[in-house]
Gaussian input, Z-matrix of N, CA and C with variables (Angstrom, degrees):
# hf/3-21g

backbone

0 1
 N
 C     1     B1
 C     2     B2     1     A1
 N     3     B3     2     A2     1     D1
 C     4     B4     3     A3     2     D2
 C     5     B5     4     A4     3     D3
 N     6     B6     5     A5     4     D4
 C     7     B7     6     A6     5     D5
 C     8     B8     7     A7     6     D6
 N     9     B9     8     A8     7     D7
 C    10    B10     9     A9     8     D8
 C    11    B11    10    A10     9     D9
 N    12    B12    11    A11    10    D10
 C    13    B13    12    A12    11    D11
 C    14    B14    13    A13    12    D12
 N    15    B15    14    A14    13    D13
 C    16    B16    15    A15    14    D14
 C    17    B17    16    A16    15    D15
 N    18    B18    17    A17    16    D16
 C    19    B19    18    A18    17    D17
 C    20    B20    19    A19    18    D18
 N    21    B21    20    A20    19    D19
 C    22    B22    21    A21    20    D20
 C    23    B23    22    A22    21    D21
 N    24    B24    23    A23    22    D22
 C    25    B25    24    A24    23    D23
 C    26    B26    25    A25    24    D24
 N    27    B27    26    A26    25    D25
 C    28    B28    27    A27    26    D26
 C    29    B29    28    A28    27    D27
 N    30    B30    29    A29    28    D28
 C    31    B31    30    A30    29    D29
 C    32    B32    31    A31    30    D30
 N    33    B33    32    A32    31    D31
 C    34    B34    33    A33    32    D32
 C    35    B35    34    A34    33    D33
 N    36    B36    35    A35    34    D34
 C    37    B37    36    A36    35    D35
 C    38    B38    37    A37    36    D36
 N    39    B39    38    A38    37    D37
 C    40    B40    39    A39    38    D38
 C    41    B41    40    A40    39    D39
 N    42    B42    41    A41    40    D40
 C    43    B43    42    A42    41    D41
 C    44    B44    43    A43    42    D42
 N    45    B45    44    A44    43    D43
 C    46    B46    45    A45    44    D44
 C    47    B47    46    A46    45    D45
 N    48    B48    47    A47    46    D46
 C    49    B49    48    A48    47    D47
 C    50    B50    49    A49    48    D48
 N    51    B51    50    A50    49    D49
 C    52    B52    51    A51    50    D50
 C    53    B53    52    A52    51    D51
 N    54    B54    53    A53    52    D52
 C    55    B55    54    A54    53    D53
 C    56    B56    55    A55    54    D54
 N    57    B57    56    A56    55    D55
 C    58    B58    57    A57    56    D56
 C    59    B59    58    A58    57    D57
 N    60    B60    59    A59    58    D58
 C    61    B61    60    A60    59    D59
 C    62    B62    61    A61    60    D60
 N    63    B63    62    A62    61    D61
 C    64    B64    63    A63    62    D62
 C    65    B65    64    A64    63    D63
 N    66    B66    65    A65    64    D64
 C    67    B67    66    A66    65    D65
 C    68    B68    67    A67    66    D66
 N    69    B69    68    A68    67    D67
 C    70    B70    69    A69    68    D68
 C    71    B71    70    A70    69    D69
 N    72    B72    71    A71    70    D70
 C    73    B73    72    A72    71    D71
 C    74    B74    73    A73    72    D72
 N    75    B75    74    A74    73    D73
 C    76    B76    75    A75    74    D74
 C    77    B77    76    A76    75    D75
 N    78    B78    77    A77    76    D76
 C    79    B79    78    A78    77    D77
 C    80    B80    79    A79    78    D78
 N    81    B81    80    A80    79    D79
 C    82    B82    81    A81    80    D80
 C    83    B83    82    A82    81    D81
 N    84    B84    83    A83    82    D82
 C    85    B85    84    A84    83    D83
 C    86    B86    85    A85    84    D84
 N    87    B87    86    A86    85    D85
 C    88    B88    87    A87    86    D86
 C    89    B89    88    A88    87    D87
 N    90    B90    89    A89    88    D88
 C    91    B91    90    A90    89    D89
 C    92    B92    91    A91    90    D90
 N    93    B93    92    A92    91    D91
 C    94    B94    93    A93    92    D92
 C    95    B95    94    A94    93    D93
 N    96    B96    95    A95    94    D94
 C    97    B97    96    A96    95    D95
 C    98    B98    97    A97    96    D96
 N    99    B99    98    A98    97    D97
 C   100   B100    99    A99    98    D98
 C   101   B101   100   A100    99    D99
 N   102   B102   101   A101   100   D100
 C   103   B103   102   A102   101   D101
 C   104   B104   103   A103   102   D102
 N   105   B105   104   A104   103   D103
 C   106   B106   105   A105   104   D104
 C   107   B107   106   A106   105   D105
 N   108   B108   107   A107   106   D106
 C   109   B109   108   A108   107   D107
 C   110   B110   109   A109   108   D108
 N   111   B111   110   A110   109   D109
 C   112   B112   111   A111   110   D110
 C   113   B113   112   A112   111   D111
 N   114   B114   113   A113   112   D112
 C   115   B115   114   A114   113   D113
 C   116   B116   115   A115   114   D114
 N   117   B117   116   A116   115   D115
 C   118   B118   117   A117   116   D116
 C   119   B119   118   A118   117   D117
 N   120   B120   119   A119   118   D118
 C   121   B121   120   A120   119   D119
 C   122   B122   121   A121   120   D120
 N   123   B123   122   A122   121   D121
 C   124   B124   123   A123   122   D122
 C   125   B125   124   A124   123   D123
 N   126   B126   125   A125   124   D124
 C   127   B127   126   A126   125   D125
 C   128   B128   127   A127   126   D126
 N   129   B129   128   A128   127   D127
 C   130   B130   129   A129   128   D128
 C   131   B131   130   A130   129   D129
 N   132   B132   131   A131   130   D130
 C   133   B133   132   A132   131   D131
 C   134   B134   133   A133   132   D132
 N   135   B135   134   A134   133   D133
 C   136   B136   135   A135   134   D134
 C   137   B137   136   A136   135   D135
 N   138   B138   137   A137   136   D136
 C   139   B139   138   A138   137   D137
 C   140   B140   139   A139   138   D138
 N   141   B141   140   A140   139   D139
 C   142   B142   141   A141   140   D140
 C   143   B143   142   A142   141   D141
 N   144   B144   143   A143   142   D142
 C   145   B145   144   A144   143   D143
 C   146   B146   145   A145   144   D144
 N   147   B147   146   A146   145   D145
 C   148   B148   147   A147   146   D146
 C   149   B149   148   A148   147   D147
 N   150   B150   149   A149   148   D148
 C   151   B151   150   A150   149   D149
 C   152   B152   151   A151   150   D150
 N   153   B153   152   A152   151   D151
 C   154   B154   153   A153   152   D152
 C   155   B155   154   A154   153   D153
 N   156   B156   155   A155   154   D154
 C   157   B157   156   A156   155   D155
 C   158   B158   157   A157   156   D156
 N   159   B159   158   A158   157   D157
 C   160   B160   159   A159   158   D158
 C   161   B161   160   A160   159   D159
 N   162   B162   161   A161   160   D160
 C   163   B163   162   A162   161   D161
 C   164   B164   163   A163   162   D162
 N   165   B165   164   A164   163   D163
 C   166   B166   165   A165   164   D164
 C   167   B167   166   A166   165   D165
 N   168   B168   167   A167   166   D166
 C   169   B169   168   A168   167   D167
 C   170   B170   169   A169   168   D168
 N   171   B171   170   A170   169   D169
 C   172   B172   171   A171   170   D170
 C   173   B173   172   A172   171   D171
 N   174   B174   173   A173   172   D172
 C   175   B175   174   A174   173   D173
 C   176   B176   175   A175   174   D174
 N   177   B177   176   A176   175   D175
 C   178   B178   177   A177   176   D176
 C   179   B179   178   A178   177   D177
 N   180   B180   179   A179   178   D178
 C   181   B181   180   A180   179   D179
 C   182   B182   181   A181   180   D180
 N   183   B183   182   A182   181   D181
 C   184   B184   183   A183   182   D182
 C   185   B185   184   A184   183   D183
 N   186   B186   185   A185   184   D184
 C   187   B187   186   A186   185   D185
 C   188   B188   187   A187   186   D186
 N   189   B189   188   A188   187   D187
 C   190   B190   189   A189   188   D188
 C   191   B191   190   A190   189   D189
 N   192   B192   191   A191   190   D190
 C   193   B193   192   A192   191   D191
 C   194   B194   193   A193   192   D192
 N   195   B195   194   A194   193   D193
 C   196   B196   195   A195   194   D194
 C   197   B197   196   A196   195   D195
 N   198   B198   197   A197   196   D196
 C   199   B199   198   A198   197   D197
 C   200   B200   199   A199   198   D198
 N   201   B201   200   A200   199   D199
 C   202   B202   201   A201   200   D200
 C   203   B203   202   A202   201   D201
 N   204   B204   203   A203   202   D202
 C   205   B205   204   A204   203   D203
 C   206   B206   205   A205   204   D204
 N   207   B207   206   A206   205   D205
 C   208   B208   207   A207   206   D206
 C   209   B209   208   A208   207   D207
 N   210   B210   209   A209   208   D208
 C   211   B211   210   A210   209   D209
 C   212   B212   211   A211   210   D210
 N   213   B213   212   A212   211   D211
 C   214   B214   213   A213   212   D212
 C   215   B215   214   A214   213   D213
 N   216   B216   215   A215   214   D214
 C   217   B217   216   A216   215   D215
 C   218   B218   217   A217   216   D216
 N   219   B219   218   A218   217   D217
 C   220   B220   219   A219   218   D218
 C   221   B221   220   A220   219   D219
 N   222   B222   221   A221   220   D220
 C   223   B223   222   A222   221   D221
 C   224   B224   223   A223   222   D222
 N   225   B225   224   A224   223   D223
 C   226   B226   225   A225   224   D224
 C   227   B227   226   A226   225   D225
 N   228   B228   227   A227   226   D226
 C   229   B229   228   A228   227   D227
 C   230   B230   229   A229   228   D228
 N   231   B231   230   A230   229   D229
 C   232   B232   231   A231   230   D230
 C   233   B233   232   A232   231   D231
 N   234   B234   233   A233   232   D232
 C   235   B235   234   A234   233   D233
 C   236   B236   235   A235   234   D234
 N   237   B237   236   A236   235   D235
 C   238   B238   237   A237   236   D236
 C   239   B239   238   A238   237   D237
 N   240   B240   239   A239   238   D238
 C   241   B241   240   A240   239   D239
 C   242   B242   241   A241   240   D240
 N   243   B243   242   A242   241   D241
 C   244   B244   243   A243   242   D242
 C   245   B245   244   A244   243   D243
 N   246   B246   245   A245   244   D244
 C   247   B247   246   A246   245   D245
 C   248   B248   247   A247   246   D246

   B1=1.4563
   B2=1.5276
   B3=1.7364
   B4=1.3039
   B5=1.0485
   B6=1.8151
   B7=1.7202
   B8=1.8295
   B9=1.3064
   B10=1.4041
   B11=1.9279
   B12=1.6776
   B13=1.5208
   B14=1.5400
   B15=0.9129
   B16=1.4490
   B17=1.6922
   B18=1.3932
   B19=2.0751
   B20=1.2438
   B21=1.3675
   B22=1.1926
   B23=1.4568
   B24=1.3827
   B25=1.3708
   B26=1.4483
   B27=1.6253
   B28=1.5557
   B29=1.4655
   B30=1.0333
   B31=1.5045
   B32=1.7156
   B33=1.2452
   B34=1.0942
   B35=2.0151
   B36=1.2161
   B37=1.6408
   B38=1.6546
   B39=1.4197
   B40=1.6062
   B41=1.3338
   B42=1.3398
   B43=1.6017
   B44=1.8732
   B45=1.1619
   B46=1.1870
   B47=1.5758
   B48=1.7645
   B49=1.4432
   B50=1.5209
   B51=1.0418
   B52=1.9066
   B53=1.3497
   B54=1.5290
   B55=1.3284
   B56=1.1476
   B57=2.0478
   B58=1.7481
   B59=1.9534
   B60=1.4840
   B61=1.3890
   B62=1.5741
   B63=1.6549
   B64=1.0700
   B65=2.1017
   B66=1.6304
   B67=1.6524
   B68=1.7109
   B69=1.4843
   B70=1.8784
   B71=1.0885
   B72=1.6266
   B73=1.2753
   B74=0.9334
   B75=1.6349
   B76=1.0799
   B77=1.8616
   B78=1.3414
   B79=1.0973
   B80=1.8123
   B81=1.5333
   B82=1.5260
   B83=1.4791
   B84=1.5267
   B85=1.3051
   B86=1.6945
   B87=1.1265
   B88=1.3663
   B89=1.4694
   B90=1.4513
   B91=1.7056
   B92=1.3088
   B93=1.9852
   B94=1.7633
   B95=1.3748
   B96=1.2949
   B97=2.1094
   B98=1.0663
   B99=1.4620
   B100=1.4323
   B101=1.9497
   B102=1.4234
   B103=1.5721
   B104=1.7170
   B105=1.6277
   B106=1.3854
   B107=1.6559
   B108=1.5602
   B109=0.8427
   B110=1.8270
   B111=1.8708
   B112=0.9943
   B113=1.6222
   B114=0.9844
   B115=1.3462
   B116=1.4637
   B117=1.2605
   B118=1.5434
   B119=1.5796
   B120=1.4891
   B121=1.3509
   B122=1.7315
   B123=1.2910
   B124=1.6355
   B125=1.8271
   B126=1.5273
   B127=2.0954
   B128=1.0877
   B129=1.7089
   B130=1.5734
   B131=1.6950
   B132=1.4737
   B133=1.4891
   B134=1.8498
   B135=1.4709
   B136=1.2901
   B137=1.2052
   B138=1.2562
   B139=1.6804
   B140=1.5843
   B141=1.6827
   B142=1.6356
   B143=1.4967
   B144=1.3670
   B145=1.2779
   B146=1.6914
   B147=1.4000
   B148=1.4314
   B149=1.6987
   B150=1.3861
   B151=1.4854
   B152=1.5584
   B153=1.1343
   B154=1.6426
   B155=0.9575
   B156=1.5338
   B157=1.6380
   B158=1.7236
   B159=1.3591
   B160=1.8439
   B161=1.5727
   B162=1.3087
   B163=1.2714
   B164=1.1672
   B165=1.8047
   B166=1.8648
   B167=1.5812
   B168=1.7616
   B169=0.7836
   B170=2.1273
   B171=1.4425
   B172=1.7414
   B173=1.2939
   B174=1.1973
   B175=1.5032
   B176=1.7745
   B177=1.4129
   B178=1.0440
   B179=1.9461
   B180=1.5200
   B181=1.3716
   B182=1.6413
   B183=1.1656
   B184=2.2406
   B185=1.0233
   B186=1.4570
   B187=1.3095
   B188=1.6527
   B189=1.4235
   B190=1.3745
   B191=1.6231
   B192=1.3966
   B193=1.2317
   B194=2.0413
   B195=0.9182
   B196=1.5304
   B197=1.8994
   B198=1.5119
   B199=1.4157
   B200=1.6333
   B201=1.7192
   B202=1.4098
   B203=1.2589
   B204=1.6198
   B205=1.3613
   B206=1.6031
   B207=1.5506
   B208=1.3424
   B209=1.6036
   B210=1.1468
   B211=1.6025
   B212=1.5986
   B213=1.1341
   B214=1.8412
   B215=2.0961
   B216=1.2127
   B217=1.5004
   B218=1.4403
   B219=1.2540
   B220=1.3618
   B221=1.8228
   B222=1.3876
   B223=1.1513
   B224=1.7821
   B225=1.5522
   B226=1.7438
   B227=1.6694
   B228=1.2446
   B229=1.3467
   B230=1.7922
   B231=1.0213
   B232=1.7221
   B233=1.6808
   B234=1.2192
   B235=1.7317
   B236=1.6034
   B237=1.3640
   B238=1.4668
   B239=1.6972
   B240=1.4456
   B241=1.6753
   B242=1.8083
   B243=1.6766
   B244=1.2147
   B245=2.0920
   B246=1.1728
   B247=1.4971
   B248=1.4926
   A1=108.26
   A2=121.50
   A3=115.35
   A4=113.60
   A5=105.26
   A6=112.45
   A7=99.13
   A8=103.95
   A9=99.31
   A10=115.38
   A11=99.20
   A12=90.47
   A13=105.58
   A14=141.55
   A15=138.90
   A16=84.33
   A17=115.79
   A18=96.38
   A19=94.80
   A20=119.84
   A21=106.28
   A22=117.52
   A23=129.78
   A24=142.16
   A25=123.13
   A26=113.48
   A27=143.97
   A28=89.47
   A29=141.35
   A30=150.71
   A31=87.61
   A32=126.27
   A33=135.25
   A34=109.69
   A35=82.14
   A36=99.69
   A37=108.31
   A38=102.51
   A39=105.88
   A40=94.10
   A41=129.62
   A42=119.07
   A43=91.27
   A44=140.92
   A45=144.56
   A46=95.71
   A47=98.14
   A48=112.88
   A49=98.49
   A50=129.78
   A51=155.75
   A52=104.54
   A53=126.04
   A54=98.34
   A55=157.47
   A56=88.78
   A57=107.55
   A58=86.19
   A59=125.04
   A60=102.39
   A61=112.69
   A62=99.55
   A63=98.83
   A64=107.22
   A65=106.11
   A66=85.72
   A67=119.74
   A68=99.89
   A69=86.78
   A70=110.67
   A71=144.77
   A72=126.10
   A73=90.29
   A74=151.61
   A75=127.70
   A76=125.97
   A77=120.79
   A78=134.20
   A79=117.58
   A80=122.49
   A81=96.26
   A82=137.98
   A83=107.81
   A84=121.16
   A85=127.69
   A86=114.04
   A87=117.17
   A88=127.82
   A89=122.20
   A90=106.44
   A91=121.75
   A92=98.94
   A93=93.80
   A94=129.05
   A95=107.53
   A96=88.04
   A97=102.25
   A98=143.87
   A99=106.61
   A100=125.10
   A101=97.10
   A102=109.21
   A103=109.73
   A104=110.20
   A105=87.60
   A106=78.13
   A107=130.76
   A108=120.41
   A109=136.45
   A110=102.53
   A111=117.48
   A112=123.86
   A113=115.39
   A114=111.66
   A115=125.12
   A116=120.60
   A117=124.81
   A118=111.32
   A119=112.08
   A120=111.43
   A121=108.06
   A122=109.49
   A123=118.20
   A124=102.46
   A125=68.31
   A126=92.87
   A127=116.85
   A128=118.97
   A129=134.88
   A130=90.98
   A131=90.84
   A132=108.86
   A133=116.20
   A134=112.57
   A135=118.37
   A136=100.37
   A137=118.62
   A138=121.74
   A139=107.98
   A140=110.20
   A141=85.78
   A142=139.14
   A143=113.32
   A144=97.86
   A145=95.72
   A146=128.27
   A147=139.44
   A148=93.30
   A149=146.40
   A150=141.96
   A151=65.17
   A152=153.08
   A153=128.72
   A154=99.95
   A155=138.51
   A156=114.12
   A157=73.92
   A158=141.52
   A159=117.16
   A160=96.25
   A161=130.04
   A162=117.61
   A163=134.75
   A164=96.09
   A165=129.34
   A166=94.68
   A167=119.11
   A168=130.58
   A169=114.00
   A170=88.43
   A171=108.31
   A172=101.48
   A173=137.60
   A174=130.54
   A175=99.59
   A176=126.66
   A177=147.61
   A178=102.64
   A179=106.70
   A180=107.78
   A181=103.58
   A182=91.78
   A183=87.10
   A184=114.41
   A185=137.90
   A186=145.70
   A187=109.59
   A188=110.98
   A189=117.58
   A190=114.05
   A191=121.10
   A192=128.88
   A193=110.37
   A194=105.18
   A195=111.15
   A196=101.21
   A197=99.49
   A198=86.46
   A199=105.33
   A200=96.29
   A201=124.81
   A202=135.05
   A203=133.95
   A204=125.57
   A205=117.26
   A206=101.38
   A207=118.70
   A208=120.24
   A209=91.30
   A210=88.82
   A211=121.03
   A212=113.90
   A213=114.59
   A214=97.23
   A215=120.77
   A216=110.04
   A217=86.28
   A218=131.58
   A219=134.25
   A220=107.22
   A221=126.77
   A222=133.44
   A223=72.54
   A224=116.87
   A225=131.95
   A226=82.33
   A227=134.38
   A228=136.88
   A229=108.27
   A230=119.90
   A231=112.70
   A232=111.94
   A233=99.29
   A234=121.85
   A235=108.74
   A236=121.39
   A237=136.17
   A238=92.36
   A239=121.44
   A240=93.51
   A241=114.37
   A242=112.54
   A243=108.50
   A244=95.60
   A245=106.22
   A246=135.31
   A247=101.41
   D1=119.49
   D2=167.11
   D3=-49.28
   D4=-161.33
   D5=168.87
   D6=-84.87
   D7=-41.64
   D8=-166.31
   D9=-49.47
   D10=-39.39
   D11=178.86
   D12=-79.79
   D13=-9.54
   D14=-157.57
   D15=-93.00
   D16=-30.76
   D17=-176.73
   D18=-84.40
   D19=-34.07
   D20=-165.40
   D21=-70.65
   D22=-40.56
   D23=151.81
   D24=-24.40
   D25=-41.55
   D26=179.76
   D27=-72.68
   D28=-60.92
   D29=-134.50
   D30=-95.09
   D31=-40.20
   D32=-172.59
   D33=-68.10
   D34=-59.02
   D35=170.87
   D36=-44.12
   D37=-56.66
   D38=-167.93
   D39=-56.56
   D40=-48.86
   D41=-142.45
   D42=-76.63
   D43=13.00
   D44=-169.00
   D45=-84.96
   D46=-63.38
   D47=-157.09
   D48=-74.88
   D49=-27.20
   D50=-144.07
   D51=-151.57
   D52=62.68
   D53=153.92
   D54=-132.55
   D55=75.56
   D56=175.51
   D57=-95.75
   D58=-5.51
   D59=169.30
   D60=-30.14
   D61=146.04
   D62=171.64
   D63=-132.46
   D64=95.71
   D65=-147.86
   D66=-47.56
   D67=-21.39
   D68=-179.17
   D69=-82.09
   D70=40.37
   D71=143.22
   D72=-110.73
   D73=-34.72
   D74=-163.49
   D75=-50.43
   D76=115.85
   D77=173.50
   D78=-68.26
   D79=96.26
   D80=-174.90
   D81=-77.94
   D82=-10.11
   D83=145.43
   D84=-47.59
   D85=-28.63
   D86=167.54
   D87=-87.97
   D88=131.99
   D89=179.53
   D90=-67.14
   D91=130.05
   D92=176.69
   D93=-52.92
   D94=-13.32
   D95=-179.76
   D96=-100.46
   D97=-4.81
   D98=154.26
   D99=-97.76
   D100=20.96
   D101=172.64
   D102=-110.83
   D103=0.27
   D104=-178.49
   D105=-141.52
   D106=10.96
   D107=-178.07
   D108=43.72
   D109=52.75
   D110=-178.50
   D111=-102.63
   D112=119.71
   D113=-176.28
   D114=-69.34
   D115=177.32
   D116=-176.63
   D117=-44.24
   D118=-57.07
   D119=-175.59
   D120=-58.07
   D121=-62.62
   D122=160.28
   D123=7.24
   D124=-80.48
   D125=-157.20
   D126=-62.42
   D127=-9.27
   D128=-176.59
   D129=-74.65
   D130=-63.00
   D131=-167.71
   D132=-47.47
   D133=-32.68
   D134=-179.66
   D135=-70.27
   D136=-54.03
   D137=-157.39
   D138=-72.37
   D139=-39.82
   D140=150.42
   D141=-60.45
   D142=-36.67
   D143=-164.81
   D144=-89.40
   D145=23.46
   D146=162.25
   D147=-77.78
   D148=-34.16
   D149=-102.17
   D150=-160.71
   D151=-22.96
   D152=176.80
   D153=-127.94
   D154=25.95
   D155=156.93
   D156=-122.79
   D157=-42.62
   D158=-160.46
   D159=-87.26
   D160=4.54
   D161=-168.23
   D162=13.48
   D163=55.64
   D164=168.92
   D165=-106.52
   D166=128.51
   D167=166.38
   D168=-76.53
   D169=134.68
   D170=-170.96
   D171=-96.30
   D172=108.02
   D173=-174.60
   D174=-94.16
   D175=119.31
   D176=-171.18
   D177=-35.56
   D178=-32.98
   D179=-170.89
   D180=-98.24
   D181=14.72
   D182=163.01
   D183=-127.48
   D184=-2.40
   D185=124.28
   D186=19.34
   D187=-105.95
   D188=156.65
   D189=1.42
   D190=-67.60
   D191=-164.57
   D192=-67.23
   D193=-9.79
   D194=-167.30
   D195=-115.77
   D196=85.67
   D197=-165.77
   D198=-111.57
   D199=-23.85
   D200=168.15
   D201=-98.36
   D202=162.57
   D203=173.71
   D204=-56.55
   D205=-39.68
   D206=160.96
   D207=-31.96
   D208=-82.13
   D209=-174.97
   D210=-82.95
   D211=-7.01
   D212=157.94
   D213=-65.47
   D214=-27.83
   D215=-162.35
   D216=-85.25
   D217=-53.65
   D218=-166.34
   D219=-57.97
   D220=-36.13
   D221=-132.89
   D222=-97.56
   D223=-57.40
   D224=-157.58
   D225=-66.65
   D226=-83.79
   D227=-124.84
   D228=-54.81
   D229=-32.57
   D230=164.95
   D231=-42.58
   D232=-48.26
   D233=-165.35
   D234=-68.32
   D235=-47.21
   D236=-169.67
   D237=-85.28
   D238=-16.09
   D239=-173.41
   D240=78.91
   D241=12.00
   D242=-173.97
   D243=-99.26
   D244=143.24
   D245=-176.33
   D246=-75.51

């Protein structure tokens, strides 16, 4: 999986938990819950179903670190095998 399908996959995921997402505003430098306005449970809920379709394990204490599209792509792409 490139990077391009891996956001797009991400973008896909969100619109599950969120879906008035709209991916062309989404900014990935900016954090998704305060651009799609998702709450804790929300963001639980994304990051699993991030963790059962890439079957990359999310360790509860890097959470924190994944606040953006950015760094969910940076954090997944070792894991997915994307270049």
């Amino acid at each position: 999986m490139d990077e391009h399908e891996l956001r797009a996959t991400l973008v896909s995921l969100l619109q599950r938990v969120a879906p008035e997402v709209e991916p062309g505003t989404l900014d990935p430098r900016l954090p998704l819950r305060e651009q799609v306005d998702l709450d804790s449970m929300d963001f639980l809920n994304f990051l699993i179903s991030v963790h059962e379709r890439l079957g990359v394990d999310i360790p509860e204490a890097d959470y924190g670190r994944l606040r953006c599209l950015d760094d969910l792509v940076a954090y997944l792409r070792p894991g997915v095998g994307a270049a």
